[in-house]
DOKOLTOR-272196 format. One record per residue: residue number from 1; x negated, y, z negated of N, C-alpha, C in turn. Coordinates in nm, 4 decimals. Each point is the difference from the previous one (the first is absolute). Layout:
     n     n_east    n_north       n_up    ca_east   ca_north      ca_up     c_east    c_north       c_up
   NUM          X          Y          Z          X          Y          Z          X          Y          Z
...
This chain:
     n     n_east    n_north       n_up    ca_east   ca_north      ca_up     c_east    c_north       c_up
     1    -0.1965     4.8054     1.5541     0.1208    -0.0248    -0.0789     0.0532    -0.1384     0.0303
     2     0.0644    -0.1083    -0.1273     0.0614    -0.0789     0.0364     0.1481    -0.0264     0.0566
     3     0.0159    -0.0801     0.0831     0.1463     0.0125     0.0220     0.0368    -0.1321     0.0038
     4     0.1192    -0.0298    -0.1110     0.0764    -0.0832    -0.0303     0.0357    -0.0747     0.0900
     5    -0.0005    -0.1048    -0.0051     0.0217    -0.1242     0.1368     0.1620    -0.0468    -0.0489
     6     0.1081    -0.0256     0.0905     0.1263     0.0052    -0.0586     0.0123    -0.1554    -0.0386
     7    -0.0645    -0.0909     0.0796    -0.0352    -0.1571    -0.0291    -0.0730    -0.0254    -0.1615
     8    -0.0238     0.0702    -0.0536    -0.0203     0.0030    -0.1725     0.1760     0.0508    -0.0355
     9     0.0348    -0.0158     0.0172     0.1295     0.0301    -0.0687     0.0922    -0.0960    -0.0076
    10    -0.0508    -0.1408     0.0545     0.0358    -0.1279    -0.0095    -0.0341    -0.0729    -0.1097
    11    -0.1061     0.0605    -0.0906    -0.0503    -0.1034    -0.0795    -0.0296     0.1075    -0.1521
    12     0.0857    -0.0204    -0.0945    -0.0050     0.1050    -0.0631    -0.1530     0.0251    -0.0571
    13    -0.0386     0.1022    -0.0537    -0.0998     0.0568    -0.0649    -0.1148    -0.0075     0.1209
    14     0.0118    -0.0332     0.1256    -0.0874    -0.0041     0.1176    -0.0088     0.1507     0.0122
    15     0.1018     0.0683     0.0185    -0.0460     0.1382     0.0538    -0.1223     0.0506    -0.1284
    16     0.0186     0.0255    -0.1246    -0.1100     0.0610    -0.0795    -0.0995    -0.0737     0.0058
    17    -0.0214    -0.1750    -0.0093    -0.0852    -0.0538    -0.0311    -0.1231     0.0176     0.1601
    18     0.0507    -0.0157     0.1141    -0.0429    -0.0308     0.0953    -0.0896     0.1569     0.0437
    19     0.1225     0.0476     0.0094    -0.0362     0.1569     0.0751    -0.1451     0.0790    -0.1142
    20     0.1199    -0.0049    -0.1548    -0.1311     0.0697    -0.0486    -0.0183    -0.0699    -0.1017
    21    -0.0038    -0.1154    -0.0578    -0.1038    -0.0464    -0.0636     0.0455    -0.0054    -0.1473
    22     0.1491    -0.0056    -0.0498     0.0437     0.0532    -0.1159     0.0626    -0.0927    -0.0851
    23    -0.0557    -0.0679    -0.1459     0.0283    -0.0925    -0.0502     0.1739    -0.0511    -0.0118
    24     0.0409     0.1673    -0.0190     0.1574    -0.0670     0.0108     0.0305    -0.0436     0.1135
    25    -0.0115     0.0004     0.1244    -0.0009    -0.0590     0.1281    -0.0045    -0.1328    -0.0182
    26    -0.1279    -0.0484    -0.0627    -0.0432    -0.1353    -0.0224     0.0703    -0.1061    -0.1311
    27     0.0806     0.0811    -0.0861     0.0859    -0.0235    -0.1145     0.1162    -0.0571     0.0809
    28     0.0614     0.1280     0.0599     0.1435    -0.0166     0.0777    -0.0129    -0.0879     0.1287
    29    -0.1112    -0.0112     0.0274    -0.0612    -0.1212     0.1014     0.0284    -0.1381    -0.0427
    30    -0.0876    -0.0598    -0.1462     0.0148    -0.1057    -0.0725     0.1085    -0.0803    -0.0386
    31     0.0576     0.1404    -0.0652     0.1511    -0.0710    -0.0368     0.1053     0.0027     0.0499
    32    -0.0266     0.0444     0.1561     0.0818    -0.0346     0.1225    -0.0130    -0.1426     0.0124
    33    -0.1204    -0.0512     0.0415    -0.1042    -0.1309     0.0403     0.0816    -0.0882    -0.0847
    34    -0.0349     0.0226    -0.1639     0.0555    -0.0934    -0.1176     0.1182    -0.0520     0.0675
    35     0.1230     0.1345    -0.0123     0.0811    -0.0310     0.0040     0.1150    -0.1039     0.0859
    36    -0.0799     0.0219     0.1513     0.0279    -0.0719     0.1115    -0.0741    -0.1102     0.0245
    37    -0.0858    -0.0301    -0.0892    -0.0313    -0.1419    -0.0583     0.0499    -0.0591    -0.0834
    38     0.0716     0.0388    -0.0901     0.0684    -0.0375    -0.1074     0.1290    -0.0524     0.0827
    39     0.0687     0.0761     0.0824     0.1153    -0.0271     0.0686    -0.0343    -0.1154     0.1117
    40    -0.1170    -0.0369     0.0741     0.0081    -0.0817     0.1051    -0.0465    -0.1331    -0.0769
    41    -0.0608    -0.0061    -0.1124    -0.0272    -0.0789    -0.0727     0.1115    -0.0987    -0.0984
    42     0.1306     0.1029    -0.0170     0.1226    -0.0589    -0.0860     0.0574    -0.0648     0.0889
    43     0.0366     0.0937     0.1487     0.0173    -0.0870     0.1311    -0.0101    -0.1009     0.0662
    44    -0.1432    -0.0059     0.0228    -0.0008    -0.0984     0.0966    -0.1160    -0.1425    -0.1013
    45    -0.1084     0.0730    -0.0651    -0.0419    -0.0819    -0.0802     0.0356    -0.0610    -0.1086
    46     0.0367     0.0271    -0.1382     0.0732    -0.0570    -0.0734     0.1204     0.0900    -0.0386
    47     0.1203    -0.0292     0.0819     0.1144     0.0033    -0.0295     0.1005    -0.0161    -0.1243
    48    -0.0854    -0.1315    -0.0362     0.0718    -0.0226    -0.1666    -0.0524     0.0709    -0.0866
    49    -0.1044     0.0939     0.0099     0.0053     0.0796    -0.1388     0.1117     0.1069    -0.0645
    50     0.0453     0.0771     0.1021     0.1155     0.0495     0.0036     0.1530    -0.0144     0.0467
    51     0.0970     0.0358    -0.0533     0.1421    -0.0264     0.0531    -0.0270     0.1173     0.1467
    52     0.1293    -0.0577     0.0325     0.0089     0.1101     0.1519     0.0144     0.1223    -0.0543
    53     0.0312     0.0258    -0.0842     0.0307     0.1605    -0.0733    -0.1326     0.0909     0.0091
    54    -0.1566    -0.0424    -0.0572    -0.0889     0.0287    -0.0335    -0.0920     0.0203     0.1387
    55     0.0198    -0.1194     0.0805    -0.0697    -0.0083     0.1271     0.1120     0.1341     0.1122
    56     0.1048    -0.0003    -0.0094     0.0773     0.1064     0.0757    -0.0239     0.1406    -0.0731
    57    -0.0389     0.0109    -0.0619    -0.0391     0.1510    -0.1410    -0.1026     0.0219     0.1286
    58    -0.1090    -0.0754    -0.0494    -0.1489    -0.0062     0.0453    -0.0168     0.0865     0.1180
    59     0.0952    -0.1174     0.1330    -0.0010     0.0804     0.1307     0.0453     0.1385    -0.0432
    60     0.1337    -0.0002    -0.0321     0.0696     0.1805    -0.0213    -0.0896     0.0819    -0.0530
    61    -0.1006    -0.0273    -0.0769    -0.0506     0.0512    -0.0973    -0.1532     0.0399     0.1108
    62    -0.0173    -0.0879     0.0742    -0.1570     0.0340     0.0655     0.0546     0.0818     0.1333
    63     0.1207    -0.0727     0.0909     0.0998     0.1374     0.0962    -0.0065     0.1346    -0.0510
    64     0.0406     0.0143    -0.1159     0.0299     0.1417    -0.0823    -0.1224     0.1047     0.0006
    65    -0.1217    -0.0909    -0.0473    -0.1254     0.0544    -0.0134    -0.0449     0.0312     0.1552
    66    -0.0007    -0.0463     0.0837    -0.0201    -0.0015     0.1127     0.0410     0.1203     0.1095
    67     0.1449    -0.0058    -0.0584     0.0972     0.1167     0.0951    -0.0397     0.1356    -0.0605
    68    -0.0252    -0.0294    -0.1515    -0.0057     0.1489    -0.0648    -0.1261     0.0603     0.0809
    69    -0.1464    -0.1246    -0.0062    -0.0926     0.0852     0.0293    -0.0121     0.0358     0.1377
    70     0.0404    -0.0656     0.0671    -0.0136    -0.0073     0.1807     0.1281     0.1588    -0.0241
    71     0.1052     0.0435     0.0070     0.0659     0.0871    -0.0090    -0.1260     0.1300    -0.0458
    72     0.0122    -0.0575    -0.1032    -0.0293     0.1860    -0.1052    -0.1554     0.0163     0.0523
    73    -0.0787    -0.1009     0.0549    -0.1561     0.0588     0.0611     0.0626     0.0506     0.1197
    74     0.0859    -0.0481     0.1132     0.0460    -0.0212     0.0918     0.0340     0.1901     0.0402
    75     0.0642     0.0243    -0.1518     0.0514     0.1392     0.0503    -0.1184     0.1185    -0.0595
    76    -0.0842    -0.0675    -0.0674    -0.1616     0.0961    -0.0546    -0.0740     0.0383     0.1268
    77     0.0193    -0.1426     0.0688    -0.0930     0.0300     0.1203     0.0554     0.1080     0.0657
    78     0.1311    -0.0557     0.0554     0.0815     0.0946     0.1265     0.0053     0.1462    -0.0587
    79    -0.0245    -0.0001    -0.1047     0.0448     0.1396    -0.0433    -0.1119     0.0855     0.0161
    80    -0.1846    -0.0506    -0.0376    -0.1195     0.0214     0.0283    -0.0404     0.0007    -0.1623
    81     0.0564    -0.0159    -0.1306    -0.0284     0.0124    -0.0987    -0.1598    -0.0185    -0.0233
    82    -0.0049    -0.1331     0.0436    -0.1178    -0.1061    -0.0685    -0.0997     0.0779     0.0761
    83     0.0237     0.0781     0.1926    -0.0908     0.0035     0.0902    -0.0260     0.1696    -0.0521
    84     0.0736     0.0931    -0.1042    -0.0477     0.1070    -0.0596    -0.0987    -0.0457    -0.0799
    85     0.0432    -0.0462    -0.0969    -0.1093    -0.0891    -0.1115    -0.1657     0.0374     0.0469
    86     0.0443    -0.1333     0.1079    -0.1344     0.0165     0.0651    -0.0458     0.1394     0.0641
    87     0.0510     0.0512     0.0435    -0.0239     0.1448     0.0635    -0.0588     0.0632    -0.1189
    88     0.0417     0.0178    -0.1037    -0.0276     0.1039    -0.1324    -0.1534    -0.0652     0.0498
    89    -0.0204    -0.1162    -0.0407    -0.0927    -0.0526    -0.0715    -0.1126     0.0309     0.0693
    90     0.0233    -0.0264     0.1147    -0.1162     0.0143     0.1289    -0.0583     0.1343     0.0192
    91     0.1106     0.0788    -0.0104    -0.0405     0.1371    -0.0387    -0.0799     0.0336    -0.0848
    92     0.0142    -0.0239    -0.1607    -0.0780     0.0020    -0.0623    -0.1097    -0.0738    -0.0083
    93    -0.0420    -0.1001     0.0937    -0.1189    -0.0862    -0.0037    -0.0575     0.0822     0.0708
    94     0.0269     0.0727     0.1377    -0.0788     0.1273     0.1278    -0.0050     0.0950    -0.0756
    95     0.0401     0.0233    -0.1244    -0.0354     0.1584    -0.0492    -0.1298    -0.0777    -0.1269
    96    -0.0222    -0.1243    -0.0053    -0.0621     0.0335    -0.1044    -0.1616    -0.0572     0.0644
    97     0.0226    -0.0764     0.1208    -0.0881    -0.0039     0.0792    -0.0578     0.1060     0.0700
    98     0.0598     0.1241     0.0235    -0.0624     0.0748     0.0906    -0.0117     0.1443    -0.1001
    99     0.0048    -0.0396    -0.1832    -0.0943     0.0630    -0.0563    -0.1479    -0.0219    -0.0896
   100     0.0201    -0.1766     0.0359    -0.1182    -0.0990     0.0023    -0.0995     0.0434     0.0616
   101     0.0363     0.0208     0.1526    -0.0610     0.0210     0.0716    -0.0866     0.1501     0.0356
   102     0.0850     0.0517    -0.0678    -0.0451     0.1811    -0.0255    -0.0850     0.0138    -0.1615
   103    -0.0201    -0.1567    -0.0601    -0.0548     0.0581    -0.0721     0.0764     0.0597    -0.1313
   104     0.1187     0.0214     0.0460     0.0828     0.0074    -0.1427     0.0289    -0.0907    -0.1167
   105    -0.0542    -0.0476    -0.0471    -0.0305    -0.1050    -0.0935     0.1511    -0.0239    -0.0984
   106    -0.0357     0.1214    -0.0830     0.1835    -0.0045    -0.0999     0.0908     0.0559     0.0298
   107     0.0491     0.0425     0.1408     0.1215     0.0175     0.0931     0.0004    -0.1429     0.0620
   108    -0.0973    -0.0363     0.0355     0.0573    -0.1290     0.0499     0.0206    -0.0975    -0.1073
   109    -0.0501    -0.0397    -0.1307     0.0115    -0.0977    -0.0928     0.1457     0.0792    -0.0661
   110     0.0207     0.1037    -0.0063     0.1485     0.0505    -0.0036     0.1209    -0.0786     0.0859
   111    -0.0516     0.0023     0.1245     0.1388    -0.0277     0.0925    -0.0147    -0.1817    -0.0258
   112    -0.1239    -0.0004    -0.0088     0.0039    -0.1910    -0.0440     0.0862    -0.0640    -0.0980
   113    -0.0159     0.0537    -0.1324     0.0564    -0.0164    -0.1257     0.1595     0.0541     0.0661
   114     0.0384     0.0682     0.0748     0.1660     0.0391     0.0218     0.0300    -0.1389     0.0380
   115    -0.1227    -0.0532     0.1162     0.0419    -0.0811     0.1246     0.0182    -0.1318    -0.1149
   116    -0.0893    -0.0617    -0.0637     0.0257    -0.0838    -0.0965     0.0784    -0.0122    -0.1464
   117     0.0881     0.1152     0.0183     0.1048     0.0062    -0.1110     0.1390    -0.0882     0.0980
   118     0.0270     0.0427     0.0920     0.0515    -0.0680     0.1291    -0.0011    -0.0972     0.0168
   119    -0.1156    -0.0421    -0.0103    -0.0462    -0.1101     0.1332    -0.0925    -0.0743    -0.1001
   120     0.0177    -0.0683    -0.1326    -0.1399    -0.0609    -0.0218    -0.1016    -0.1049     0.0577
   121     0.0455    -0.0334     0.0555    -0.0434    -0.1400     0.0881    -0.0808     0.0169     0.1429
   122     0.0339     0.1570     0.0337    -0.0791     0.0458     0.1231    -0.1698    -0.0466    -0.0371
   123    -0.0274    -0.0983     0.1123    -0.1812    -0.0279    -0.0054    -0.0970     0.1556     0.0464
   124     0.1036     0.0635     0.0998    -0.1470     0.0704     0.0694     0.0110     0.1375    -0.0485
   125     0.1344     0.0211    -0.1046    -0.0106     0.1384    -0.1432    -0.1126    -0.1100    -0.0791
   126    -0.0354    -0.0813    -0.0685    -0.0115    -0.0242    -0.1213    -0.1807    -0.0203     0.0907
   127    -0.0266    -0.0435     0.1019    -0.1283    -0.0211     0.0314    -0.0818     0.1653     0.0800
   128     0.1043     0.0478     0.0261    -0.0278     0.1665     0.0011    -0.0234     0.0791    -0.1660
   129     0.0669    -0.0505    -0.0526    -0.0227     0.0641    -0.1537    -0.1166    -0.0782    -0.0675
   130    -0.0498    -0.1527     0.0029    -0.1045     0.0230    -0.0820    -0.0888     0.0653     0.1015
   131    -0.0479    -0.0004     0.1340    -0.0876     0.0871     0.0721    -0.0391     0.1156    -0.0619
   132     0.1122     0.0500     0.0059     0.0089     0.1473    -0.0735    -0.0574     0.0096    -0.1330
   133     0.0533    -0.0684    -0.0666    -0.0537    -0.0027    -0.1343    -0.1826    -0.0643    -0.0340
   134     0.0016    -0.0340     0.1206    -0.1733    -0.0466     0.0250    -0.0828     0.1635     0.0176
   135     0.0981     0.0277     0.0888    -0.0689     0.1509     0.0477     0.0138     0.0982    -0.0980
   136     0.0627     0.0215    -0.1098     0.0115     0.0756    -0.0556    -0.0762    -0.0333    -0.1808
   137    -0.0341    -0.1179     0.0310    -0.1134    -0.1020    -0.1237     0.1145    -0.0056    -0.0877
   138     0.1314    -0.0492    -0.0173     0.0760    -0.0805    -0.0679    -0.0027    -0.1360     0.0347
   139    -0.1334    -0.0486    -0.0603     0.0181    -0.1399     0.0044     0.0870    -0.1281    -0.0490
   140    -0.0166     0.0373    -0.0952     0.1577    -0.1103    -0.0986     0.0923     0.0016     0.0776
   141     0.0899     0.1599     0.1189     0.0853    -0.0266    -0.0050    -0.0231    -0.0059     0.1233
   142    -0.0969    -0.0257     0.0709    -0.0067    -0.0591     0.1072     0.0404    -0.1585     0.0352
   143    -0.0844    -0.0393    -0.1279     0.0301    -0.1225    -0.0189     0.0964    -0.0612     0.0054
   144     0.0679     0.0786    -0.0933     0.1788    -0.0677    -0.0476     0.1037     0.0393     0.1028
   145    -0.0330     0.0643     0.1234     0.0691     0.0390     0.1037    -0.0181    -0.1402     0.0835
   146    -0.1442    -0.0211    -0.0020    -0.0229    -0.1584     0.0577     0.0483    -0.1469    -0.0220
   147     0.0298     0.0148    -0.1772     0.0355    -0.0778    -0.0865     0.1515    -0.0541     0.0880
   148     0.0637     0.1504    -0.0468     0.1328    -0.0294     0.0966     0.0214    -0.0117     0.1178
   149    -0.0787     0.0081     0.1426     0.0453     0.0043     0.0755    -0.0617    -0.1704     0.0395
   150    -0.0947    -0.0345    -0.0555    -0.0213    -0.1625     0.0007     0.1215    -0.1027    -0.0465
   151     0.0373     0.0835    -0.0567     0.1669    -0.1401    -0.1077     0.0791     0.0632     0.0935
   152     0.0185     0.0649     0.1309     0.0868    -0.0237     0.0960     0.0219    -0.1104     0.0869
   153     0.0516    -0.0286     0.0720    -0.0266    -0.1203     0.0726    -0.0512     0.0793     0.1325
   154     0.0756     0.1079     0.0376    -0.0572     0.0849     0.1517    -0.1625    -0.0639    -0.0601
   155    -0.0686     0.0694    -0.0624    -0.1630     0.0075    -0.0658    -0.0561    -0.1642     0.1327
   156     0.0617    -0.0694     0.0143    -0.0859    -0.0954     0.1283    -0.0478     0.1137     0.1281
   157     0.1152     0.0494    -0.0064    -0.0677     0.0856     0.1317    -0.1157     0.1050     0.0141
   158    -0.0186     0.0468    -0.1251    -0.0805     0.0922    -0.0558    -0.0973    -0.0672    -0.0714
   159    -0.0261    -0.0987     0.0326    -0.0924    -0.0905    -0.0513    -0.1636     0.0617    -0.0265
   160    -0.0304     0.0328     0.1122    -0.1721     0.0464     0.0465     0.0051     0.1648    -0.0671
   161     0.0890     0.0717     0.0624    -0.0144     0.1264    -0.0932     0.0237    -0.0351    -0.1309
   162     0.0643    -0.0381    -0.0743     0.0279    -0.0713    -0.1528    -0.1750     0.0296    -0.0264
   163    -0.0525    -0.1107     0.0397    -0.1239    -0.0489    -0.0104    -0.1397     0.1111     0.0042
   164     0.0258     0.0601     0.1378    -0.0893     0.1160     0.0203    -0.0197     0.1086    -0.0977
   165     0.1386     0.0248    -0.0233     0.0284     0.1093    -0.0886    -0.0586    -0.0314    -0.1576
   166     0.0314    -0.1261    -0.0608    -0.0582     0.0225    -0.1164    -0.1411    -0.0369     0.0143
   167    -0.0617    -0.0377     0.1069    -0.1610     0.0142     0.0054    -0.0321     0.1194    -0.0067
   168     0.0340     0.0649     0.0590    -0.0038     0.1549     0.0069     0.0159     0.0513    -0.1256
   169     0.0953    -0.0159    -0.1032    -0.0187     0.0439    -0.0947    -0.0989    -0.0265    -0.1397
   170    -0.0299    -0.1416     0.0234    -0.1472    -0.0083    -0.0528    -0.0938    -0.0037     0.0150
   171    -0.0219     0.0711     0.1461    -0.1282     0.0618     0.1027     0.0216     0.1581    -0.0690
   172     0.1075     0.0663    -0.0191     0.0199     0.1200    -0.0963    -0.0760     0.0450    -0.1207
   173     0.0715    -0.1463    -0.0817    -0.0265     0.0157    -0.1156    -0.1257    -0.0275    -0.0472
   174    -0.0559    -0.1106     0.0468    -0.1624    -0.0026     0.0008    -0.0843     0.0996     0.0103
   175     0.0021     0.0589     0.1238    -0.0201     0.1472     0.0015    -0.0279     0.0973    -0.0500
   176     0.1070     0.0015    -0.1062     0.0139     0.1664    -0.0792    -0.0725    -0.0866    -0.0827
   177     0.0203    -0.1130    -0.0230    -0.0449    -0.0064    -0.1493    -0.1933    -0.0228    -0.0013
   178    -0.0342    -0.0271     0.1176    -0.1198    -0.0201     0.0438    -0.0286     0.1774     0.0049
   179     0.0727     0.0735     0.0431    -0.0248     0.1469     0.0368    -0.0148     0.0320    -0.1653
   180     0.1273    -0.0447    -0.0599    -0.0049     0.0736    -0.1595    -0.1739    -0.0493    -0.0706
   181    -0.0454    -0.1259     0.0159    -0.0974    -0.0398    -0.0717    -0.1043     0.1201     0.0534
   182    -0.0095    -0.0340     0.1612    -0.1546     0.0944     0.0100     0.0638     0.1425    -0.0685
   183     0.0835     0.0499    -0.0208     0.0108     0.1279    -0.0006    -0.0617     0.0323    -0.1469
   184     0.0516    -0.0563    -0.0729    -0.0538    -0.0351    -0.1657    -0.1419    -0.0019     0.0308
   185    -0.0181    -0.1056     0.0521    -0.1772    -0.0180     0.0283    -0.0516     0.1713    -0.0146
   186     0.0415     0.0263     0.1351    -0.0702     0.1483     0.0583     0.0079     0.0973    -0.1195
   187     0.1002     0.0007    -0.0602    -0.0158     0.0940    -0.1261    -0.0392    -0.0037    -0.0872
   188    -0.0410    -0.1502    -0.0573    -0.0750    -0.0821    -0.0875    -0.1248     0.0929     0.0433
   189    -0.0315    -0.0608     0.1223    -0.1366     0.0237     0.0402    -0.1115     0.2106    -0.0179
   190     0.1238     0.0323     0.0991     0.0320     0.1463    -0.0373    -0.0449     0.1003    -0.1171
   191     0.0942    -0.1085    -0.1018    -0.0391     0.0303    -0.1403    -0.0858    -0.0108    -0.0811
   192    -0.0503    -0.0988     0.0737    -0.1233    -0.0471    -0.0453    -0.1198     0.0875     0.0352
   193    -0.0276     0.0587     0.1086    -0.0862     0.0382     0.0881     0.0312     0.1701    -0.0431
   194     0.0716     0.0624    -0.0597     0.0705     0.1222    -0.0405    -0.1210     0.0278    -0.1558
   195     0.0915    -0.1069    -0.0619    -0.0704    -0.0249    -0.1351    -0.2139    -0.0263     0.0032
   196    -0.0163    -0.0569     0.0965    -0.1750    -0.0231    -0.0108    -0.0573     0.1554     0.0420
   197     0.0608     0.0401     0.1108    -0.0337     0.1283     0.0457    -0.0138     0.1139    -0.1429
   198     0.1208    -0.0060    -0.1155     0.0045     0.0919    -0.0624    -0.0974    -0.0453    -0.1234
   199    -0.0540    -0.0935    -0.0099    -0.0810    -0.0913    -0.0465     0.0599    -0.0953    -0.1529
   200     0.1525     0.0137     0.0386     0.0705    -0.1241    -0.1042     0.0034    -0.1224     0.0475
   201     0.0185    -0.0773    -0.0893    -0.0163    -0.1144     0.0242     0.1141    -0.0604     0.0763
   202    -0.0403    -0.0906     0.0945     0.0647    -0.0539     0.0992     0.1138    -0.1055    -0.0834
   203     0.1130    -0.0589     0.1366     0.1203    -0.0473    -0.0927    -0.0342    -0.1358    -0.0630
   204    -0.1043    -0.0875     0.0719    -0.0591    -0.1346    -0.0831    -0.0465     0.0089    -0.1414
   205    -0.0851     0.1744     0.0146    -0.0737    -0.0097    -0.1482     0.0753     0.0565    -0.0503
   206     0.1293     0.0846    -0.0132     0.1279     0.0764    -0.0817     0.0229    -0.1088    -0.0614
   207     0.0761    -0.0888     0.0847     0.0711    -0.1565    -0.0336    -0.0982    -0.0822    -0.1389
C-alpha cells in the first residue's frame, strides 16, 4: 500500500501526480508552475508590463492557490482518505492476483475491470489483465490492455515485461494458427485416405 508523504502537500497536484500517477495531479501541478511564473516574472523581470494592481492580484492569487491546496490535501491525508483509496485498491489488486494464481481466470479479470474502473492508470492491473487475456486467447484485448498501459508514463518501468509479454503473444498466435493449418491438413488428408479406401475419388481428383 501507498502512503502519502505529507511533503507533497507543499506543491499542489504533487500528492496525485507523484504518489499515484494521475493526470489531474499533473494539470493542478502546471498551472500552479504557470502561475508562480507569471507572478515572479511581473515582479522581478519585467515589471512594466503590469500596474502594481495586476502584479499584487498575481501574488494573492498564486498564495490563495497554494493555501487552499497545502490545507485541503493537508486534512485528506491526516484524516487517511487518500491512504483508504489506496487500501481499497491494494485489496483488490491481492484478490485478483491470488485468483490469477489459482487459475481463476474470469474472477480474477472480474476484480481487474472493478480495479480499473477506479484506478485507470494502475500499470500492474492493466499488465496483469492483458496476461490474462493472453491466457484465456483474447488476443485483441490483450493487446489493447498493452496499448494502454504503454501511453502511461509509469510503462518506463515496465519496460521489459511490456516487451516480453507481447512476444509472447505472437509466439501464441503463430501457434494456433500454425496448429489451425496442420489441423486442416490432417483432415484434408484423412479425407482423402477415407474416400480411396471406399474407392471414390480422392479430394485432388473431386476438385
Amino acid at each position: 500500500m501507498l502512503s502519502t508523504p505529507w511533503i507533497t502537500c507543499l506543491w499542489p497536484g504533487l500528492s496525485e501526480l507523484w504518489v499515484r500517477g494521475r493526470w489531474t495531479g499533473l494539470v493542478w501541478a502546471l498551472g500552479f508552475t504557470l502561475l508562480l511564473n507569471a507572478a515572479l516574472v511581473s515582479k522581478g523581470v519585467w515589471p512594466e508590463l503590469g500596474n502594481v494592481w495586476i502584479r499584487s492580484g498575481l501574488w494573492y492569487l498564486a498564495l490563495g492557490f497554494w493555501l487552499t491546496n497545502s490545507v485541503w490535501m493537508g486534512i485528506r491525508i491526516a484524516s487517511g482518505s487518500l491512504d483508504a483509496i489506496d487500501t481499497s485498491i491494494d485489496q483488490l489488486y491481492q484478490s485478483a492476483q491470488t485468483a490469477y494464481l489459482k487459475g481463476q481466470w474470469y474472477q480474477a479479470e472480474a476484480v481487474l475491470l472493478r480495479l480499473l474502473r477506479r484506478e485507470p492508470g494502475d500499470a500492474e492491473a492493466l499488465l496483469m489483465l492483458a496476461t490474462l487475456k493472453r491466457h484465456t486467447k483474447q488476443y485483441d484485448e490483450a493487446r489493447e490492455a498493452l496499448d494502454k498501459l504503454e501511453r502511461l508514463d509509469a510503462s518506463r518501468r515496465w519496460w521489459f515485461e511490456i516487451h516480453r509479454e507481447k512476444q509472447l503473444l505472437t509466439e501464441r498466435e503463430e501457434a494456433e494458427t500454425e496448429a489451425q493449418a496442420t489441423s486442416s491438413k490432417t483432415k484434408a488428408d484423412n479425407l482423402g485416405e477415407q474416400n480411396a479406401e471406399r474407392g471414390g475419388p480422392s479430394l485432388p481428383e473431386a476438385a
